[in-house]
N, CA, C and O atoms as CSV, one atom per row, in Angstrom:
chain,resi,resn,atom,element,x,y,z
A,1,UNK,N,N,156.754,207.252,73.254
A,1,UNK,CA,C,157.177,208.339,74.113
A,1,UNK,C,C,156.010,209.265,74.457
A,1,UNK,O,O,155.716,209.525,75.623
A,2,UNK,N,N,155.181,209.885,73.113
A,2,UNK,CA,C,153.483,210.281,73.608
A,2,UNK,C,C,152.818,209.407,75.013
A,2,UNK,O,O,152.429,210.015,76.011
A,3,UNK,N,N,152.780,208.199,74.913
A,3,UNK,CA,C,151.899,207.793,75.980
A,3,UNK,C,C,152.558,207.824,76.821
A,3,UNK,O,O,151.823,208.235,77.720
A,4,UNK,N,N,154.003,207.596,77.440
A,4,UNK,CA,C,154.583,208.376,78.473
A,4,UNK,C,C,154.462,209.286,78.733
A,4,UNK,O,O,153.843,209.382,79.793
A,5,UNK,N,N,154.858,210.540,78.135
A,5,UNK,CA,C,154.336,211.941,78.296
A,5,UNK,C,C,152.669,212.409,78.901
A,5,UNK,O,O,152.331,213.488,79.388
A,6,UNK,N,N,151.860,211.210,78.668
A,6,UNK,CA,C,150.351,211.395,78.813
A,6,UNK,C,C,150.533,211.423,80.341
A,6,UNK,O,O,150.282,212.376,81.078
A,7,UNK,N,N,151.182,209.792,80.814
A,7,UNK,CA,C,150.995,209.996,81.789
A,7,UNK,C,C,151.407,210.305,82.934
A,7,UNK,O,O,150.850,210.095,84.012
A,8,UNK,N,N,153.060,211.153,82.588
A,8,UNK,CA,C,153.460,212.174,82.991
A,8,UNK,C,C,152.546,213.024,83.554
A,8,UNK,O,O,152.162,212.969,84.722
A,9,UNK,N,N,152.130,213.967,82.558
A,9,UNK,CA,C,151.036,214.686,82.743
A,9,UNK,C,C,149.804,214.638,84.153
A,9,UNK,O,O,149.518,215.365,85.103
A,10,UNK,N,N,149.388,213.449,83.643
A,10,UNK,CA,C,148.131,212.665,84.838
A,10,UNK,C,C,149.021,213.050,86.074
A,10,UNK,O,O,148.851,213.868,86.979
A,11,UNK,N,N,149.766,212.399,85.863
A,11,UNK,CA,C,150.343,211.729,87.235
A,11,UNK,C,C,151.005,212.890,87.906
A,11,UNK,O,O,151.154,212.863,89.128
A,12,UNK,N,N,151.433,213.957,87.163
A,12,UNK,CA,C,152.084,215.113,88.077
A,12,UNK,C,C,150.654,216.352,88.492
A,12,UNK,O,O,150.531,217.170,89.403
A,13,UNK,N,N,149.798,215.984,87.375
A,13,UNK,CA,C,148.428,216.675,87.929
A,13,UNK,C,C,147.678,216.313,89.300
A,13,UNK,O,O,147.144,217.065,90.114
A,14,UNK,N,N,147.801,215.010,89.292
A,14,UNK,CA,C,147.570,214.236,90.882
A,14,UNK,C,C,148.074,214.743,92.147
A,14,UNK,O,O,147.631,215.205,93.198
A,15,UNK,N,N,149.407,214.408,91.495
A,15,UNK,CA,C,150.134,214.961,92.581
A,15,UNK,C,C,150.240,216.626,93.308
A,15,UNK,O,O,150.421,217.000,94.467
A,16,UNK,N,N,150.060,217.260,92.187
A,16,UNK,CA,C,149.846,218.906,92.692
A,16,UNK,C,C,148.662,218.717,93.337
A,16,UNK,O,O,148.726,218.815,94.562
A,17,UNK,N,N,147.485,218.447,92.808
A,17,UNK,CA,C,145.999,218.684,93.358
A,17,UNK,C,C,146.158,218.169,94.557
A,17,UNK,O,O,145.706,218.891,95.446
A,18,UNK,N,N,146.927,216.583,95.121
A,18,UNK,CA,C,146.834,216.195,96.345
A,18,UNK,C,C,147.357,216.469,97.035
A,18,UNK,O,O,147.037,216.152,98.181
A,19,UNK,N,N,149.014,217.581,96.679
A,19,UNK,CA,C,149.217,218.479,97.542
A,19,UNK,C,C,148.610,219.610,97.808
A,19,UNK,O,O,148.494,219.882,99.003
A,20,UNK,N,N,148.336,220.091,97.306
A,20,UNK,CA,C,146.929,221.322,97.445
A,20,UNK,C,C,146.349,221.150,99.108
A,20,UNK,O,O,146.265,221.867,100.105
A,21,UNK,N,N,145.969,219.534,98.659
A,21,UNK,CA,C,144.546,219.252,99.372
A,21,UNK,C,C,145.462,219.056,100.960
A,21,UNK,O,O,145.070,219.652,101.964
A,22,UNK,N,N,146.262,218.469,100.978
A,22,UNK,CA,C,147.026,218.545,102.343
A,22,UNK,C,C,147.261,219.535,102.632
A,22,UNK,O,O,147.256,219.768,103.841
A,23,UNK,N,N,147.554,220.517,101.783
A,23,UNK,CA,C,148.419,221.896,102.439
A,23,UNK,C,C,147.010,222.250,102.862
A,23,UNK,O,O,147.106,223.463,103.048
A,24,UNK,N,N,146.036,221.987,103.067
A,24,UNK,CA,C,144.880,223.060,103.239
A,24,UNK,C,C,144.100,222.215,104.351
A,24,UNK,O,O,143.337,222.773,105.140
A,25,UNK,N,N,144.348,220.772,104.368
A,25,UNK,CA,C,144.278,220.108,105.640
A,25,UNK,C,C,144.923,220.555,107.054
A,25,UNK,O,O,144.437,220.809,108.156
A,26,UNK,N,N,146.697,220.533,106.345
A,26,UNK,CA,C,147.754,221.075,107.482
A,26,UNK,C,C,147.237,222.190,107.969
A,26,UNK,O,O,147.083,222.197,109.191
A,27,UNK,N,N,146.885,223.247,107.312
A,27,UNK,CA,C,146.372,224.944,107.383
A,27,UNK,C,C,145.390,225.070,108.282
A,27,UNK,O,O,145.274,225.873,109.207
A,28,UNK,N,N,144.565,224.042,107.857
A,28,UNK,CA,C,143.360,224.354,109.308
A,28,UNK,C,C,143.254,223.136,110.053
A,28,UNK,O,O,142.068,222.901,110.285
A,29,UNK,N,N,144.040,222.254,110.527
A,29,UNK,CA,C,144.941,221.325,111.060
A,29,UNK,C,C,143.118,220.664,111.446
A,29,UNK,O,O,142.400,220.828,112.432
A,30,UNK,N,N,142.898,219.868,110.084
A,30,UNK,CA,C,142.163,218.994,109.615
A,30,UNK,C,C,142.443,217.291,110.000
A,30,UNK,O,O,141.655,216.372,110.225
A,31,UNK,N,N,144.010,217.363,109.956
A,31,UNK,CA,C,144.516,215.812,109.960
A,31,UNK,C,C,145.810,215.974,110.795
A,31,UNK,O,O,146.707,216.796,110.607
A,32,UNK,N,N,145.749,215.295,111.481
A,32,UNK,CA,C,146.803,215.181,112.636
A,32,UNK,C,C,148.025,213.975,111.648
A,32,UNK,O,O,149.202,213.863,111.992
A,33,UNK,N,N,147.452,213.239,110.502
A,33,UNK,CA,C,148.547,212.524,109.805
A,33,UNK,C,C,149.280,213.709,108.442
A,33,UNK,O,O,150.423,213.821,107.998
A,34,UNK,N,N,147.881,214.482,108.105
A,34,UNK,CA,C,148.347,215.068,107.102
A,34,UNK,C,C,150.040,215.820,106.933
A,34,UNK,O,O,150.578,215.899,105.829
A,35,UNK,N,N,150.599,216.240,108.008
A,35,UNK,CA,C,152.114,216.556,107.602
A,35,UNK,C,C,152.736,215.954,107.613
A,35,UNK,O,O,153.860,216.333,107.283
A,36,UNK,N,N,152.569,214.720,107.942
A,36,UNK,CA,C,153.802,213.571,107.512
A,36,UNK,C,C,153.158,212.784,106.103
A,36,UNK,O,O,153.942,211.922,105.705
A,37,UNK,N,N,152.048,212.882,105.364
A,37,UNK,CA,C,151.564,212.881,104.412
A,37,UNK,C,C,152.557,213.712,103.504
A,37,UNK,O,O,153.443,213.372,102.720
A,38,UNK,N,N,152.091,214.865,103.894
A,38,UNK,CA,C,152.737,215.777,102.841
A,38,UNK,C,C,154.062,216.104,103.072
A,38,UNK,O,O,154.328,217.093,102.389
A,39,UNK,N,N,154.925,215.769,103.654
A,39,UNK,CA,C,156.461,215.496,103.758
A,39,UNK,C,C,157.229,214.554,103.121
A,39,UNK,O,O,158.367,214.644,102.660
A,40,UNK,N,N,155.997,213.094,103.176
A,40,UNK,CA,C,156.376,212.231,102.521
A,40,UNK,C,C,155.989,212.712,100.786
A,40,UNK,O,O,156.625,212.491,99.756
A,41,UNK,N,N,155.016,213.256,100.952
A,41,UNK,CA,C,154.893,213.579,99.158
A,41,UNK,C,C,155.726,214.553,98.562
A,41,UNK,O,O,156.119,214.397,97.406
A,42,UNK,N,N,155.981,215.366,99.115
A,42,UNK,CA,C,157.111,216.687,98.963
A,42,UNK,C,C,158.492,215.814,98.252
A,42,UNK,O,O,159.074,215.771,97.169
A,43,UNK,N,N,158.577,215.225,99.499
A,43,UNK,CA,C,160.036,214.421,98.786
A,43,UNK,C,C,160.193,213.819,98.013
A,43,UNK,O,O,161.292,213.846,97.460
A,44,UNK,N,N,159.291,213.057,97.617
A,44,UNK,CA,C,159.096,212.224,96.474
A,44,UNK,C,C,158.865,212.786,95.497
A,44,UNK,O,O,159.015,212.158,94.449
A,45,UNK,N,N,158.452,214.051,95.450
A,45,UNK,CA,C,158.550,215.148,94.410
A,45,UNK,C,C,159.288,215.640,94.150
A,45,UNK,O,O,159.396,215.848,92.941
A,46,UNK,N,N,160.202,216.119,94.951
A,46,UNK,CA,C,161.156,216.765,94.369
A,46,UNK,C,C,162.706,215.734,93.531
A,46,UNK,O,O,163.512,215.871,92.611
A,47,UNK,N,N,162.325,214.667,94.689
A,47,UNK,CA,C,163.150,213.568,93.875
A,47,UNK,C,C,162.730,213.756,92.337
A,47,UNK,O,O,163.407,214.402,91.537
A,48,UNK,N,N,161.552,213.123,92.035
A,48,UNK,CA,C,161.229,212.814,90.549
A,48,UNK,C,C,161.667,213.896,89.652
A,48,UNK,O,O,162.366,213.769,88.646
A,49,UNK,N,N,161.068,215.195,90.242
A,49,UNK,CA,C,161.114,216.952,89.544
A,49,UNK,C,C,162.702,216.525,89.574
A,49,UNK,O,O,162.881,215.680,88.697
A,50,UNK,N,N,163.621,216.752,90.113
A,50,UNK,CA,C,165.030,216.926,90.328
A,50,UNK,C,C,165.865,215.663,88.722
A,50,UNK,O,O,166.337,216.146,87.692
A,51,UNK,N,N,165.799,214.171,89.012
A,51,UNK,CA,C,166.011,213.368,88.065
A,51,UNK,C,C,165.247,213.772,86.426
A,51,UNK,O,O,165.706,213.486,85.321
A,52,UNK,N,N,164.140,214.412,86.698
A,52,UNK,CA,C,163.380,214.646,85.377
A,52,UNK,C,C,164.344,215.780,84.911
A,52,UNK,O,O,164.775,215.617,83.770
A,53,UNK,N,N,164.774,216.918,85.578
A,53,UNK,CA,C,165.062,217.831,85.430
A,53,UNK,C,C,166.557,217.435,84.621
A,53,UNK,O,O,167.002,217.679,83.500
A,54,UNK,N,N,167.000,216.787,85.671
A,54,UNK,CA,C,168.844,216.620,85.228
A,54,UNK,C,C,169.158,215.705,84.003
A,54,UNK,O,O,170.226,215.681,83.391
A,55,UNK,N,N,167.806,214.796,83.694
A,55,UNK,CA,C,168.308,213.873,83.088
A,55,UNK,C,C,167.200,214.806,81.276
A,55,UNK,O,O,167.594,214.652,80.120
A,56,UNK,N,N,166.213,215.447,81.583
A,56,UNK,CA,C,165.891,216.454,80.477
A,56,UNK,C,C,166.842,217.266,79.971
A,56,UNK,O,O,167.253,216.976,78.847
A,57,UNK,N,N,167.245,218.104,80.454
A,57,UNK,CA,C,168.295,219.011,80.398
A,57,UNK,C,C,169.508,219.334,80.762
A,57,UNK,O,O,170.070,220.373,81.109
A,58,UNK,N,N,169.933,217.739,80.547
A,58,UNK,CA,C,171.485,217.945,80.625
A,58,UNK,C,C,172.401,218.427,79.392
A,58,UNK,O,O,172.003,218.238,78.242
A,59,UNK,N,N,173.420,218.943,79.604
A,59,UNK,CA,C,174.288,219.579,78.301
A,59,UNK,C,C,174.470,218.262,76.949
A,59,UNK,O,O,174.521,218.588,75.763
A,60,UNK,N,N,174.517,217.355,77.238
A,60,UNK,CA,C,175.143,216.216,76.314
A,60,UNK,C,C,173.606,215.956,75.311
A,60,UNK,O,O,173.542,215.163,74.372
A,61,UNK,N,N,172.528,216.788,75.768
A,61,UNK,CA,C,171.421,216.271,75.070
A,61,UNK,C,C,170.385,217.636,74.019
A,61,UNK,O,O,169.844,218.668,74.417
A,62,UNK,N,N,170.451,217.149,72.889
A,62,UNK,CA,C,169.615,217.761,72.056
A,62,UNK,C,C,168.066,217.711,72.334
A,62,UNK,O,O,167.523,216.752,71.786
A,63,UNK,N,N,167.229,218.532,73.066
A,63,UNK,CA,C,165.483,218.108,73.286
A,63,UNK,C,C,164.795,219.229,72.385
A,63,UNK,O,O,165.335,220.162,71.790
A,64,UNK,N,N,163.405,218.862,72.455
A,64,UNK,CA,C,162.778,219.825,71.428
A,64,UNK,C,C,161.629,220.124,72.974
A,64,UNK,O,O,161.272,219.114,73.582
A,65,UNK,N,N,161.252,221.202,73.369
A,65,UNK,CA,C,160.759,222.027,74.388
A,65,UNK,C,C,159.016,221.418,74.335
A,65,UNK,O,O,158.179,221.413,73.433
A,66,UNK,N,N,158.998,221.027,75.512
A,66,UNK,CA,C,157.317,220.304,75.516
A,66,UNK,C,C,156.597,220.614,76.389
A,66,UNK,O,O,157.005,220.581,77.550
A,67,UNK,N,N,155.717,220.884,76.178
A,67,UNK,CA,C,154.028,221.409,77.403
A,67,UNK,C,C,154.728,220.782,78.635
A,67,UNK,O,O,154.854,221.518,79.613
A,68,UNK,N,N,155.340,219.141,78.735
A,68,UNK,CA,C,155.272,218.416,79.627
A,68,UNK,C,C,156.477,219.209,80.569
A,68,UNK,O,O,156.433,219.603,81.734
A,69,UNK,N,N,157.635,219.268,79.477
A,69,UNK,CA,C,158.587,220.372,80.403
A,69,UNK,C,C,158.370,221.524,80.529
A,69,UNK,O,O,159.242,222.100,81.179
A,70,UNK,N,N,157.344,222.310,80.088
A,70,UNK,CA,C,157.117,223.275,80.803
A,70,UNK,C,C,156.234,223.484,82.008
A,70,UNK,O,O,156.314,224.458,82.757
A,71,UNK,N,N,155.338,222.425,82.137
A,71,UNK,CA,C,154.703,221.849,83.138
A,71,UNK,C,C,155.872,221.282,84.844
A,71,UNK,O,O,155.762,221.475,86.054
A,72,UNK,N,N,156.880,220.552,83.942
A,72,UNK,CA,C,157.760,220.285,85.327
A,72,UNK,C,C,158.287,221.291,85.450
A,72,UNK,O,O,158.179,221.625,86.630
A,73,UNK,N,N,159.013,222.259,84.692
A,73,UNK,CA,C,159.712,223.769,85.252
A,73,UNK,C,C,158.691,224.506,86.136
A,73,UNK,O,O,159.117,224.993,87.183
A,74,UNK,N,N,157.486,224.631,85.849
A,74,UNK,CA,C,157.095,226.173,86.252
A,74,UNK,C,C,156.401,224.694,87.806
A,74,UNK,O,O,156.138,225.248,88.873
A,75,UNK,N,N,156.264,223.672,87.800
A,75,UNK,CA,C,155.998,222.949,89.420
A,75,UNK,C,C,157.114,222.663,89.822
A,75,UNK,O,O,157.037,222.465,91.035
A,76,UNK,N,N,158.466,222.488,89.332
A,76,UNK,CA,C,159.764,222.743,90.093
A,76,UNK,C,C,159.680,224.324,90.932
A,76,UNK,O,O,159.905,224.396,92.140
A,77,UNK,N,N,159.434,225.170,90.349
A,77,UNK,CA,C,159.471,226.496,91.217
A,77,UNK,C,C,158.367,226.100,92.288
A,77,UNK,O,O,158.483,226.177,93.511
A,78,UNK,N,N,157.591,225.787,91.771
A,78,UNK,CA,C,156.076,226.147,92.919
A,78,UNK,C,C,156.425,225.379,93.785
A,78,UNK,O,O,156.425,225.956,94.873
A,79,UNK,N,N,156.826,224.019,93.873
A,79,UNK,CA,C,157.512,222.938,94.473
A,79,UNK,C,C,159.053,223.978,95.870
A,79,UNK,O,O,158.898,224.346,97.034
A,80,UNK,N,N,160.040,224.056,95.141
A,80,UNK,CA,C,160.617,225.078,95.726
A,80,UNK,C,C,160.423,226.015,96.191
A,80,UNK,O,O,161.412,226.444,96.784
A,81,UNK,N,N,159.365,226.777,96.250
A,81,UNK,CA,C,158.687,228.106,96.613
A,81,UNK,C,C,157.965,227.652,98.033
A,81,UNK,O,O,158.160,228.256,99.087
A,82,UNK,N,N,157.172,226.591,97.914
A,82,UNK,CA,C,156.329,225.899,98.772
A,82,UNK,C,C,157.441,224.856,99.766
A,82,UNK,O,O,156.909,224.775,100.873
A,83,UNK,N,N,158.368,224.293,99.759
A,83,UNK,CA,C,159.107,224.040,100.659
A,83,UNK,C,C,160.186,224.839,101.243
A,83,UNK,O,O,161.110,224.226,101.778
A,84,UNK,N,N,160.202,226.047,101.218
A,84,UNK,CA,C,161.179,226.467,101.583
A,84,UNK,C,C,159.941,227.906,102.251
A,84,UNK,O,O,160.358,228.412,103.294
A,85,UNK,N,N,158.874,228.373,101.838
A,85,UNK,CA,C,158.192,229.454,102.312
A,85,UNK,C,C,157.296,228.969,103.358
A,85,UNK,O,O,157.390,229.017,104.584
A,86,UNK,N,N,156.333,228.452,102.517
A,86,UNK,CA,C,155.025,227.580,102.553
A,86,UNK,C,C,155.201,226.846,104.026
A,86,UNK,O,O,154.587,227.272,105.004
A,87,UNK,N,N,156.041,225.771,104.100
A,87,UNK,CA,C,155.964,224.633,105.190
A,87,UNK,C,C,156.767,225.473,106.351
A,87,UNK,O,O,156.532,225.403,107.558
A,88,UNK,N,N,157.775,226.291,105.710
A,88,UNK,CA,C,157.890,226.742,107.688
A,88,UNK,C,C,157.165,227.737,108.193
A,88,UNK,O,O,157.445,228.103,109.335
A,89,UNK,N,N,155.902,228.504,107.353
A,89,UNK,CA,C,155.196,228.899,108.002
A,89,UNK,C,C,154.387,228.453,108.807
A,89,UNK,O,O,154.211,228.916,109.934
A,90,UNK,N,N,153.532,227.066,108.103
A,90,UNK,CA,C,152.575,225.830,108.199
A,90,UNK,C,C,153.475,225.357,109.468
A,90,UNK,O,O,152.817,225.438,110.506
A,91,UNK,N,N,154.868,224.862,109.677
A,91,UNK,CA,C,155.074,224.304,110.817
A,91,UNK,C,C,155.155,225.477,111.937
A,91,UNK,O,O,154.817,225.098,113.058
A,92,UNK,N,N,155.413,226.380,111.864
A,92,UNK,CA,C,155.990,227.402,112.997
A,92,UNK,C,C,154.060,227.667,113.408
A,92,UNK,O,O,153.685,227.570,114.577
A,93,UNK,N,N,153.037,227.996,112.240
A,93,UNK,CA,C,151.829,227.990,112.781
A,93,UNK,C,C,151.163,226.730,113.617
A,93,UNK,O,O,150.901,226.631,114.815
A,94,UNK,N,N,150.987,225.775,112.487
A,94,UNK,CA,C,150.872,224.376,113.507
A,94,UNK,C,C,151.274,224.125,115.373
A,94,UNK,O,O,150.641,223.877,116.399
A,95,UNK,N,N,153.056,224.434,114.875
A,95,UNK,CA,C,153.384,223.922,116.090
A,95,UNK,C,C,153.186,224.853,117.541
A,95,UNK,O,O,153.335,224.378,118.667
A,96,UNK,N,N,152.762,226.490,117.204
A,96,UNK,CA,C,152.146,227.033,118.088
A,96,UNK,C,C,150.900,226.989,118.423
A,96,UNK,O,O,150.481,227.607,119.401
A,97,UNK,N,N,150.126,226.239,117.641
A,97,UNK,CA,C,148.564,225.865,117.609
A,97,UNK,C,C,148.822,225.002,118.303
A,97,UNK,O,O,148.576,225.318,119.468
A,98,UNK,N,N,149.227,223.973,118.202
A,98,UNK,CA,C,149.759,222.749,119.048
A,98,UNK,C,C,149.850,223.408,120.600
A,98,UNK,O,O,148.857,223.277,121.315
A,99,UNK,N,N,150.920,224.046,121.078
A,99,UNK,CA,C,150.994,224.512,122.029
A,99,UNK,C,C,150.374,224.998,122.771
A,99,UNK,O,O,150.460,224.885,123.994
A,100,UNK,N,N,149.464,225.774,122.017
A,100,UNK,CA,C,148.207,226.737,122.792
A,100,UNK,C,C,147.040,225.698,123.078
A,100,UNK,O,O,146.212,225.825,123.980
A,101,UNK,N,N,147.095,224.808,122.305
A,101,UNK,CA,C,145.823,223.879,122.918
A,101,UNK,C,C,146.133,222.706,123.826
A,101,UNK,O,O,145.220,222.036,124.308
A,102,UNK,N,N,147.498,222.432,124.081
A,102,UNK,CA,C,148.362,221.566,125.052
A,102,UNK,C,C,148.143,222.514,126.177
A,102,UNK,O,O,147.742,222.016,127.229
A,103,UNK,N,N,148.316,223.647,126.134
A,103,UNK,CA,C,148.186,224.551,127.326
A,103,UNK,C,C,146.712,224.509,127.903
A,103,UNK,O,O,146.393,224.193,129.049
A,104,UNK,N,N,145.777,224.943,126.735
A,104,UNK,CA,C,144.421,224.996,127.362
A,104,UNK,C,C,144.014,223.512,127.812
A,104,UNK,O,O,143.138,223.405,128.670
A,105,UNK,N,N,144.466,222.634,127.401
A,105,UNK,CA,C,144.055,221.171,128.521
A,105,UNK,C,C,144.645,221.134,129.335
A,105,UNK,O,O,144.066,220.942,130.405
A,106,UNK,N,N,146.076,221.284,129.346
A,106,UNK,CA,C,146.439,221.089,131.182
A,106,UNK,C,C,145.696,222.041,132.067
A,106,UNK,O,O,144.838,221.631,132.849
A,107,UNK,N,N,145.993,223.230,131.961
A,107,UNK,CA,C,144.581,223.596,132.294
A,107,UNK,C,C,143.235,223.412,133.359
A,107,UNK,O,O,142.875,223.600,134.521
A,108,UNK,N,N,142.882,223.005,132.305
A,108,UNK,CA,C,141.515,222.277,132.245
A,108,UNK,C,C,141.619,221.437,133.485
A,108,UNK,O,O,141.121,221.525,134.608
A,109,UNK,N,N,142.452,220.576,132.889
A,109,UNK,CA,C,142.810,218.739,133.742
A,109,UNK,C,C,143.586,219.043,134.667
A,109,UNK,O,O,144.026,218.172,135.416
């Protein structure tokens, strides 16, 4: 169960850092794939966070409190905080960035 837990760990550290790195792609609209990148990773996160969550701390179960779950609680919030704050700012900015530079080429052309 330790070496599970290890790579728990790894693997949800990955995943924050490589959302990081998109959200900061999307932000200064670096990657024209990056938000469907990070839409697709979002979800798949919260899936895992959500099953980890229900199936950790359900009533029928006795657990003893671990770095690893306190690690998924406090990125369940940040996770929730960041899809619900975070991305409709990122889209409502994006998609007027979008606009303003669709404008300045017709324009142009």
């Amino acid at each position: 169960m330790k070496h599970i837990d290890k790579i728990q760990h790894k693997v949800l550290d990955f995943v924050t850092f490589f959302t990081y790195f998109l959200y900061i792609l999307v932000a200064f609209g670096l990657s024209a794939t990056a938000p469907k990148y990070l839409d697709d990773l979002l979800f798949y996160t919260k899936i895992y966070v959500s099953v980890f969550l229900i199936y950790r701390f359900n009533p029928f179960r006795r657990i003893k409190f671990t770095s690893l779950d306190a690690k998924i609680g406090y990125n369940a919030g940040i996770f929730l905080l960041a899809t619900t704050i975070i991305n409709s700012v990122l889209v409502t900015y994006v998609d007027s960035f979008k606009d303003k530079i669709q404008t300045i080429i017709a324009t142009i052309f």
